[in-house]
N, C-alpha and C positions, 0 to 999 in steps of 0.2 A: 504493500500500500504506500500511498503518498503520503506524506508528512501531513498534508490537510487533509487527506482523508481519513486518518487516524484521528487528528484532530477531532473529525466529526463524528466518528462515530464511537469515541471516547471520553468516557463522563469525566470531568477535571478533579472531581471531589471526591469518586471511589478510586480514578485511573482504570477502569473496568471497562468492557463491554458496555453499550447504553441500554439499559433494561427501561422499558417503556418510558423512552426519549420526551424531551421536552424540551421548549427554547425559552429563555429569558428574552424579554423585548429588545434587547442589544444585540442579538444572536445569538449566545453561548447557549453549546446545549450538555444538558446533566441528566440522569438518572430523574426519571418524579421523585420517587423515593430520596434520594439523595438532596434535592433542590429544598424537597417538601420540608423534610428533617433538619437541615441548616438553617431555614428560615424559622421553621418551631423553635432552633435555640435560639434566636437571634431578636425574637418578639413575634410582634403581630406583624400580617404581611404588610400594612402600610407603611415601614420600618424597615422593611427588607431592601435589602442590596447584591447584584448579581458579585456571587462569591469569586468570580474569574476576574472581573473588571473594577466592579464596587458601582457599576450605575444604579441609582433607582430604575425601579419598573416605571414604563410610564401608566397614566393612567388608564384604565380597561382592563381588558383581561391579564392576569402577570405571565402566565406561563401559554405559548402556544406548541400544540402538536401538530406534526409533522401533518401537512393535507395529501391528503388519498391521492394517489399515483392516478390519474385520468387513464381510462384504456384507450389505445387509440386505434380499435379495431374501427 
């Protein structure tokens, strides 16, 4: 694999495999589990900050999954 694509499909906060992927509004993507649990120690989600970068979320949804691959039959 590529350097970025390790990147991507490697959660920053276990170093794992992405186990049901998520992206922080900034891009960086983490484990739900992993994202979800950092932010539980960290406070309430209004308070959270992407643990890769340290941006706030912006306002709206915090965490996006990945959208469905289109078929292109």
């Amino acid at each position: 694999l590529h350097r970025e694509e390790e990147q991507l499909s490697c959660c920053s906060l276990c170093q794992d495999v992405l186990k049901d992927p998520v992206s922080t509004s900034c891009g960086h993507w983490f484990c739900r589990q992993c994202i979800t649990s950092d932010w539980d120690q960290s406070g309430s989600s209004g308070d959270s900050s992407c643990p890769q970068c340290g941006k706030r979320p912006r306002p709206g949804p915090g965490l996006q999954t990945n959208p469905p691959q289109q078929d292109l039959h």
